[in-house]
C-alpha positions in Angstrom: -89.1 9.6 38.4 -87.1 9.8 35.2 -84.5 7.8 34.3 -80.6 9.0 34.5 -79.6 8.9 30.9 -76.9 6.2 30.7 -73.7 7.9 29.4 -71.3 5.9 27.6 -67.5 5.7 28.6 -64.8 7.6 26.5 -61.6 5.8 26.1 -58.5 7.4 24.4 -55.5 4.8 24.4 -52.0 6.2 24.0 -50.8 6.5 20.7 -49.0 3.1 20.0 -45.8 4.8 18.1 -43.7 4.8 20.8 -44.0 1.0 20.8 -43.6 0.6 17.2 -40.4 2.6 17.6 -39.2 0.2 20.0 -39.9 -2.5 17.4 -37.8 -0.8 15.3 -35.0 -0.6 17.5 -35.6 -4.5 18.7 -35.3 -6.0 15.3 -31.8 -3.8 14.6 -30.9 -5.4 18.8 -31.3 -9.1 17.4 -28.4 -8.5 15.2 -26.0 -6.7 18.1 -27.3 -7.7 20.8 -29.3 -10.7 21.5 -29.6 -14.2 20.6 -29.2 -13.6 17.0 -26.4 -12.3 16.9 -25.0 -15.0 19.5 -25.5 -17.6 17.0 -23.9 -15.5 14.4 -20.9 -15.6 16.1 -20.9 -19.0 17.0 -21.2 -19.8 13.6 -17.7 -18.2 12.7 -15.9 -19.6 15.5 -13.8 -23.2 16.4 -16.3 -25.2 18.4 -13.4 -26.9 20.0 -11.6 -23.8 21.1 -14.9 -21.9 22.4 -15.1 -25.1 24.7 -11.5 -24.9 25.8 -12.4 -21.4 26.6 -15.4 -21.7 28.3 -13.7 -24.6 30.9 -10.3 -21.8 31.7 -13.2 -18.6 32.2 -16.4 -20.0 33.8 -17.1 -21.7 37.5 -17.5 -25.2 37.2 -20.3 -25.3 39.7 -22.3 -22.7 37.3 -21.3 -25.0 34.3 -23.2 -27.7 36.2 -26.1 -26.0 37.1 -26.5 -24.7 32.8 -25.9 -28.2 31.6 -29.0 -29.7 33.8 -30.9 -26.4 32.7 -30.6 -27.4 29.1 -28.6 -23.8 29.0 -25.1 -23.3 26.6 -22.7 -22.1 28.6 -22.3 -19.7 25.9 -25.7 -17.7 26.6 -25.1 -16.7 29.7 -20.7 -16.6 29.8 -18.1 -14.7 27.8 -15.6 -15.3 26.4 -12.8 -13.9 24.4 -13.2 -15.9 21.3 -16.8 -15.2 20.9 -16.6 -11.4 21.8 -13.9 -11.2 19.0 -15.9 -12.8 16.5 -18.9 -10.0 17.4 -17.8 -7.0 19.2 -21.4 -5.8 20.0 -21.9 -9.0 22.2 -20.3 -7.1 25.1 -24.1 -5.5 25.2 -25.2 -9.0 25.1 -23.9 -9.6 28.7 -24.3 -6.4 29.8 -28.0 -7.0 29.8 -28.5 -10.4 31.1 -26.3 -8.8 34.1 -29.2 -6.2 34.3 -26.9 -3.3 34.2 -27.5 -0.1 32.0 -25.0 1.8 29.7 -24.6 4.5 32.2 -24.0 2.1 35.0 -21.9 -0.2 33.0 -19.6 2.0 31.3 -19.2 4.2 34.4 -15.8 5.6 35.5 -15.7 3.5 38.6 -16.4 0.0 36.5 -13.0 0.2 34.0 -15.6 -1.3 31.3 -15.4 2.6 29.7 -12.7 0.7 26.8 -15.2 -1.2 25.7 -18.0 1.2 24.9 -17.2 1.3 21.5 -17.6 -2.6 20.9 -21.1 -2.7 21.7 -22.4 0.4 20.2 -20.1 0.4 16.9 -18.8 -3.3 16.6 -15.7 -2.1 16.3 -12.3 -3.8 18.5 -8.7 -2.1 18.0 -5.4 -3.7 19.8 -6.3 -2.4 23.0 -9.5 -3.6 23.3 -8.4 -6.9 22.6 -5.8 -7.3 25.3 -8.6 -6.1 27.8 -10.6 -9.1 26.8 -9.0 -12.2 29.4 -9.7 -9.6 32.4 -13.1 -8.6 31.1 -14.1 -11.9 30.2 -12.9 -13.0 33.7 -15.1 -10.1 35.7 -18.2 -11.2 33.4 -18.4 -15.1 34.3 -17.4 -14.6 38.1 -20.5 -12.0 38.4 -22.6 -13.9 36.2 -21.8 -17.3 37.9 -23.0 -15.8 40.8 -26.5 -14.6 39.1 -26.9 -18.2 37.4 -26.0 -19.5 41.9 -28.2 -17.4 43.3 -31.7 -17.4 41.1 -34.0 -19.1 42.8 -36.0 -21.0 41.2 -32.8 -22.6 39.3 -32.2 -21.1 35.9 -34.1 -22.1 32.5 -33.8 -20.5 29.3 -36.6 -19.2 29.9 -34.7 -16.9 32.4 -31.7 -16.7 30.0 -33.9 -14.8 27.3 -36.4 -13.0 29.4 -33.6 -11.3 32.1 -32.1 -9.1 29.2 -35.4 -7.9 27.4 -36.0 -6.3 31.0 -32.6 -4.8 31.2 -33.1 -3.9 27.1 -37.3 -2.4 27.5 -35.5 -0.2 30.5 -32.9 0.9 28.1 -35.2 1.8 25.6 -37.7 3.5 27.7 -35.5 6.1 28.4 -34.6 7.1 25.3 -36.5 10.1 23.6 -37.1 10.8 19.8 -33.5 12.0 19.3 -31.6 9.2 20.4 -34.3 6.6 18.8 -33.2 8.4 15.3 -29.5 8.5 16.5 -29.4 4.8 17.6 -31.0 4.0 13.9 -28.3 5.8 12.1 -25.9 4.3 14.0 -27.3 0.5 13.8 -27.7 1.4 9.6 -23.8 1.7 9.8 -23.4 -1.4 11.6 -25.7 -2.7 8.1 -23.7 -1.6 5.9 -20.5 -2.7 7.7 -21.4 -6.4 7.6 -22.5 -6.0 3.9 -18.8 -4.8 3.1 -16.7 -6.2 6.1 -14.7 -8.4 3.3 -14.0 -5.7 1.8 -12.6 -3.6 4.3 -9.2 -2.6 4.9 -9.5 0.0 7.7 -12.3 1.1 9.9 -13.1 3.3 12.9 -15.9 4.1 14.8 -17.4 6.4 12.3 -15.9 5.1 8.9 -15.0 2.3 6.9 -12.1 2.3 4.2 -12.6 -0.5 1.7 -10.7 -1.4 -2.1 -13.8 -2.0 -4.6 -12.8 -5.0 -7.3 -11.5 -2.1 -9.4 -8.9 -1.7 -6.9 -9.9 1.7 -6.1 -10.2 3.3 -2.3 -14.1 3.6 -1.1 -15.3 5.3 1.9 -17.9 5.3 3.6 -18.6 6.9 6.5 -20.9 8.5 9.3 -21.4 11.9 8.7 -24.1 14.8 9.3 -26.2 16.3 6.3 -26.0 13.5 5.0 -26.2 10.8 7.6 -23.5 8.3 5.7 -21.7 9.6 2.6 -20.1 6.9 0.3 -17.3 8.3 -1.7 -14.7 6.6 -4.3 -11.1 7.6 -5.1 -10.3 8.3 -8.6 -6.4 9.7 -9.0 -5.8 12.0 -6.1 -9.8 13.4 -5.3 -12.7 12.1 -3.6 -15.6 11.8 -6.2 -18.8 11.9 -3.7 -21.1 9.0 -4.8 -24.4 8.9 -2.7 -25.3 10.4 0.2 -28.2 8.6 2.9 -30.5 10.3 5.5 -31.9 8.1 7.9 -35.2 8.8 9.6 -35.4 6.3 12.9 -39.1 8.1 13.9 -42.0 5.9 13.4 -45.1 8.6 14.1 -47.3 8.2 10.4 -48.3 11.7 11.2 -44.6 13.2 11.5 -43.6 11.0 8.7 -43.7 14.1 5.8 -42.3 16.1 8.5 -39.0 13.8 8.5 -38.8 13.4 4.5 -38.8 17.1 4.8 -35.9 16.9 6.7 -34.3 14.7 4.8 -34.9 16.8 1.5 -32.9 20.0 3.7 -30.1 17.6 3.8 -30.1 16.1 -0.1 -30.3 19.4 -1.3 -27.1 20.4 0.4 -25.8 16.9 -1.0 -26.7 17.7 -4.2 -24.4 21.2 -4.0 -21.6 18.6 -2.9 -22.2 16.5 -6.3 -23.5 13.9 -5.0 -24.8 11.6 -7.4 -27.6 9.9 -5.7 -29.5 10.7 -2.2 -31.1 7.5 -0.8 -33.7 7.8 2.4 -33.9 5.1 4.8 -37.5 5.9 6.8 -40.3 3.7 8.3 -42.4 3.3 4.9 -45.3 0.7 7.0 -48.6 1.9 6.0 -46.6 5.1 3.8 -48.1 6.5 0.6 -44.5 6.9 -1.0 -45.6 9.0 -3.5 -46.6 11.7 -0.8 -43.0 11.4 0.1 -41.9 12.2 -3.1 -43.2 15.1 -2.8 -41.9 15.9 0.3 -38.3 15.1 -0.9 -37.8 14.8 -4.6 -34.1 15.0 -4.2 -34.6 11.1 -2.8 -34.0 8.7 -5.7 -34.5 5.6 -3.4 -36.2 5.2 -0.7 -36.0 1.9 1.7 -37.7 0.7 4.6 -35.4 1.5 7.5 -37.1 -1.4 9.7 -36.7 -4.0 7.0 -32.9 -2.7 6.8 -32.4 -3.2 10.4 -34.1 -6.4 10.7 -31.3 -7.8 7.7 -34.4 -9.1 6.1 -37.4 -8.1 3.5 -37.5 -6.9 0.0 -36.3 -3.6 0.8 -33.1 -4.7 2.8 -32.6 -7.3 -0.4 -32.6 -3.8 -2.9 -30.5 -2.1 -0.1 -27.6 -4.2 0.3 -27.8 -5.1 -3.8 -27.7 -1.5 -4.7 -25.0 -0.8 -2.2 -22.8 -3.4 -3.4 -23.2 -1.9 -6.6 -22.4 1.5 -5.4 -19.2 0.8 -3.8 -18.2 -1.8 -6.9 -17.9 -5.4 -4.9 -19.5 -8.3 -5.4 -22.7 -9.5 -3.6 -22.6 -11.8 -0.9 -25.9 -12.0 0.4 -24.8 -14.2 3.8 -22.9 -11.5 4.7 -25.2 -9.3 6.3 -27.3 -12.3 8.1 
């Protein structure tokens, strides 16, 4: 009897780009919404007054349960002085309580105000008096998550809790809103790297005075992504316009500097003087994207600019200072 021939399995794993486009938006969540961007707050802020805080807004019987955890009250309760000194941290909370965006900033919550902190980092005067009655709702809610987990909180919990909330967040998003939340987390970049500079700003642009005095804008635009302009007399002289590519497929990558040579061509009939791309470069021949956009005079790792860190964000933020005419300082955007 002959033998059956033995037949060897055939495997074909996903592609892993969807993951590595959820890196991408991780690293740029570090610095808006996680614990990174926690301790840059608490970095800026009175010690003594976020204590004084923390006693008027949280339980006391949660504040007993986090100090035999080895937890800061500050990880797991807001409060106004902390959310002032980083807007975005209302996302921070939003996820340890598990909630989504749609769920969180739904009609029947009143949290809708507040949108525009999270996602833009950006507080005006009527945000800011909403802050004691937000703050408030948070630590009663949270209290009662930090009460009721069983076994008794670590931070261990702390961390963990919001990556679920954060993976679900990002699993729902498709390629359009990964490249949307890119461009939108490259503005909060570029905001840090010139927020002592800035003398007006709205959700989608920044107004700044350069050290020649003169009136810079920069703002969020389509076709180009961000356009930087500079006053001179009474006109707008258009300075450099950005595209930012958020995708992370290597085999759509030409197909995206293609796109972004559409857009710096019509820069380029706008005077625009230089056309920067921002695009995952990892394992990129760059000169094949130069010849997919030739328009682009720079081109920068978009992860390394959301991550704040990396040669590319170091040329980014050095060029841009230089662009907009202020001087470097290189802790700003940390």
């Amino acid at each position: 009897m002959a033998k059956s021939k033995h037949i060897e399995p055939v495997f074909a794993p996903p592609s892993p780009s969807r993951q590595i486009a959820f890196h991408q938006l991780l690293v740029a969540a570090r610095k808006t919404w996680l614990v990174d961007a926690l301790t840059d707050a608490l970095g800026t802020i009175d010690p003594t007054l976020l204590k004084d805080q923390i006693v008027q807004y949280v339980p006391a019987n949660a504040l007993k349960l986090l100090a035999s955890a080895g937890v800061r009250d500050e990880q797991v309760f807001p409060v106004p002085i902390v959310i002032e000194a980083k807007p975005t941290l209302v996302g921070y909370y939003r996820l340890l309580l598990g909630a989504s965006q749609k769920v969180f900033y739904s009609a029947g919550t009143g949290m809708t105000p507040l949108k525009g902190m999270e996602m833009r980092g950006t507080m005006g005067d009527r945000q800011k008096v909403l802050l004691p009655p937000f703050c408030t709702a948070m630590c009663r809610v949270l209290s009662d998550l930090v009460v009721q987990l069983s076994p008794s909180v670590t931070p261990r919990d702390v961390a963990e809790l919001r990556l679920l909330t954060l993976g679900s967040q990002f699993q729902g998003r498709n390629n359009n809103t990964i490249g949307q939340q890119a461009t939108a987390n490259v503005f909060l970049v570029i905001a840090e790297i010139v927020k002592s500079h800035v003398t007006d700003r709205t959700d989608r642009q920044l107004t700044l005075k350069n050290a020649s005095g003169r009136k810079v804008i920069v703002s969020l635009a389509t076709d180009p992504d961000v356009r930087i302009q500079e006053e001179f007399g009474k006109s707008l002289r258009n300075k450099i316009a950005i595209e930012i590519k958020g995708g992370t497929d290597r085999s759509n990558a030409h197909n995206r500097a293609g796109e972004a040579e559409k857009s710096h061509q019509k820069a380029r009939k706008q005077d625009f003087r230089d056309c920067w791309t921002l695009i995952a470069l990892k394992g990129l021949d760059v000169q094949k994207l130069r010849h997919e956009s030739p328009t682009t005079n720079s081109w920068f790792d978009v992860a390394q600019v959301l991550a704040r860190k990396g040669a590319d964000f170091e040329e980014f933020q050095s060029r841009l200072a230089d662009v907009v005419g202020i001087p470097l300082n290189r802790r700003s955007a940390t």
